[in-house]
C-alpha positions in Angstrom: 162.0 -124.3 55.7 161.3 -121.4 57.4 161.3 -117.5 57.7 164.6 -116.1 56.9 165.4 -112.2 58.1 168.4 -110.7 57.7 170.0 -114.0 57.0 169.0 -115.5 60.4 166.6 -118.5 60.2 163.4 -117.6 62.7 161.4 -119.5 65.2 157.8 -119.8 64.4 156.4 -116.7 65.9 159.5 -114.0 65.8 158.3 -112.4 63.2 157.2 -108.9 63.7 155.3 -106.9 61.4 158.1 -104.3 61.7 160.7 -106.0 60.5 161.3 -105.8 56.5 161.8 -109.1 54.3 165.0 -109.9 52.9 165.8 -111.0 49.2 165.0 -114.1 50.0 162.1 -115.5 52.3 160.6 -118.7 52.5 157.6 -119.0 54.5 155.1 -122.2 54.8 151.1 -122.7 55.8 149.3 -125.7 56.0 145.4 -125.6 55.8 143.3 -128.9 55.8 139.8 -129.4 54.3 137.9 -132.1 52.8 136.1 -132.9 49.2 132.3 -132.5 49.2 130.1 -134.6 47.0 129.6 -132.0 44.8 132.9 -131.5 43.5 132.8 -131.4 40.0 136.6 -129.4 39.4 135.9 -128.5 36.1 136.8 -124.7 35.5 139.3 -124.1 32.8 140.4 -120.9 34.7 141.0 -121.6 38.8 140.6 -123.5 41.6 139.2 -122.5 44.9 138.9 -123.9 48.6 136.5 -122.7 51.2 136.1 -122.5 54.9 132.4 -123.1 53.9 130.4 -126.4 54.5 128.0 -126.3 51.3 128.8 -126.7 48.2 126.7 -126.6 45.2 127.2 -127.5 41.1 127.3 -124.0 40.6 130.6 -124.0 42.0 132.5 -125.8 39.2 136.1 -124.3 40.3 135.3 -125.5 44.2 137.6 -128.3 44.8 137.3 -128.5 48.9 134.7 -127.4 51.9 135.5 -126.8 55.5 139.1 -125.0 55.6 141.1 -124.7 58.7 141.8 -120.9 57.1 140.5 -118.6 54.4 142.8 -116.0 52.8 142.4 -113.2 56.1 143.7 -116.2 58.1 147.1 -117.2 56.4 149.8 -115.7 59.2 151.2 -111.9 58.7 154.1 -112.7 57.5 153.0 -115.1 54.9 150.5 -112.5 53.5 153.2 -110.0 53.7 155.7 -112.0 51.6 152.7 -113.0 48.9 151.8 -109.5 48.1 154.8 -108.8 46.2 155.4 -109.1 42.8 158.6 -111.2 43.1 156.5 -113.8 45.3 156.4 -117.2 43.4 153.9 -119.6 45.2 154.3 -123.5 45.2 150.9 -124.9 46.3 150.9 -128.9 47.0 147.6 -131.0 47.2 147.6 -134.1 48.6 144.5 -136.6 48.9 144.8 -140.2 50.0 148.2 -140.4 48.4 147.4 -138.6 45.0 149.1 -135.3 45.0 150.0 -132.5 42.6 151.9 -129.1 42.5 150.6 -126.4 41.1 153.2 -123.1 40.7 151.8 -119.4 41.0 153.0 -116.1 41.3 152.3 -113.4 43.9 151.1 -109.9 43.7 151.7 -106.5 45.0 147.8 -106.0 44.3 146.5 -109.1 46.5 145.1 -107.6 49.6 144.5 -111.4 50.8 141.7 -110.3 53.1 138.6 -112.8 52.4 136.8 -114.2 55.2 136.4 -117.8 53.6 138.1 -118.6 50.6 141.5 -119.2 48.8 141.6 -119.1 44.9 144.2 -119.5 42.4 144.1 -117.9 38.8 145.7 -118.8 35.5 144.7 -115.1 34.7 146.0 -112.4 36.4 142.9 -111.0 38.3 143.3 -110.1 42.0 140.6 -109.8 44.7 140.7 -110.5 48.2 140.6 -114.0 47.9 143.2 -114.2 45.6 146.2 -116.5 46.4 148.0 -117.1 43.6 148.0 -115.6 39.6 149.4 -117.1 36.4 149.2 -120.7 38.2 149.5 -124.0 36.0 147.0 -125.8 37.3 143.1 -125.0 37.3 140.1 -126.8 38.6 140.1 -128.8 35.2 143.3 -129.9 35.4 143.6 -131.9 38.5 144.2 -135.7 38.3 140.6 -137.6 37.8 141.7 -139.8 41.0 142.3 -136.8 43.0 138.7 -135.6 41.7 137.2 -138.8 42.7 138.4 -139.0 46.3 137.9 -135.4 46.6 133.8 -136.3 45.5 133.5 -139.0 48.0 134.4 -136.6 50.6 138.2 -137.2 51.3 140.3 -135.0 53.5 142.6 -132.5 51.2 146.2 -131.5 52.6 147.4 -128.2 51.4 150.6 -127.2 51.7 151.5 -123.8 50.2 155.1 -122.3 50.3 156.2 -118.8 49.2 159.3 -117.5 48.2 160.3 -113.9 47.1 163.0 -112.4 46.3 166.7 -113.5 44.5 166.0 -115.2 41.5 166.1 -113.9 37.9 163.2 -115.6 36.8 160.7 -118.1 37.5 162.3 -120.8 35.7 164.9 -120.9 38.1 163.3 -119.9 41.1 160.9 -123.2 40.3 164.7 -125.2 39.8 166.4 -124.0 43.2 162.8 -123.6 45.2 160.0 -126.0 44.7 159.8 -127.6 47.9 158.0 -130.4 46.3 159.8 -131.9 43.1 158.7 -134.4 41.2 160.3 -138.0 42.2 
């Protein structure tokens, strides 16, 4: 998968902030970080990762430390395609073989500018660390053996993919799009 403009499939790096999206984009980043022992992932409401190296208890929705990226360093284009209200946001997490997909939408209100973090809402509150809204999957809800590794300290894989644009709803977006079905 890639970026798609004008019906051309683009190299990494053609795309311009010019240029407009299409109906349909499809755009990927990939941002590792690692569990802390701290990790307690239980907030009913989101989930967060952070390019920061402490974590505390306080921060029951923290799931990861140490990010390769916060939300001001996901590429142009893929902050571009995010901030639109069509944009449907498939996030995978993968730890020692343990992974889960949780789906989100995208907003024309998500500025996506936060130094450090990334944080995904079952609500639909935006701020600038705001990735994804009305997502399936919060802190609480992640797989106890996920958790564990996560605690001990375990590098996290996250691999998020966006696509905007063409579908009637989210039901079949999710059908035709998730880039990670269940086997």
């Amino acid at each position: 998968m890639g970026i798609i403009m004008n019906g051309v499939p683009l190299r990494s790096g053609q795309f311009r902030s010019d240029m407009t999206l299409t109906e349909r984009t499809i755009l990927t980043e990939t941002i590792r970080c690692r569990g802390h022992r701290n990790v307690l992932s239980l907030h009913p409401g989101t989930f967060m990762i952070t390019k920061d190296l402490h974590l505390t208890c306080k921060g029951d929705c923290i799931i990861a430390i140490g990010a390769d990226k916060g939300a001001a360093d996901l590429s142009p284009a893929f902050r571009k395609a995010l901030s639109t209200d069509d944009a449907i946001l498939f996030t995978k997490l993968t730890c020692r073989g343990i992974s889960v997909t949780a789906l989100s939408c995208g907003s024309a209100g998500m500025t996506l500018l936060h130094p450090t973090d990334l944080v995904w809402r079952k609500s639909t509150y935006v701020c600038g660390r705001t990735v994804g809204i009305g997502s399936d999957l919060a802190a609480k809800d992640l797989p106890c053996e996920l958790v564990d590794y996560l605690r001990n300290g375990e590098e996290l894989l996250v691999e998020m993919t966006v696509s905007t644009g063409g579908y009637e709803g989210h039901d079949q977006a999710t059908a035709a799009l998730n880039p990670f079905p269940a086997s």
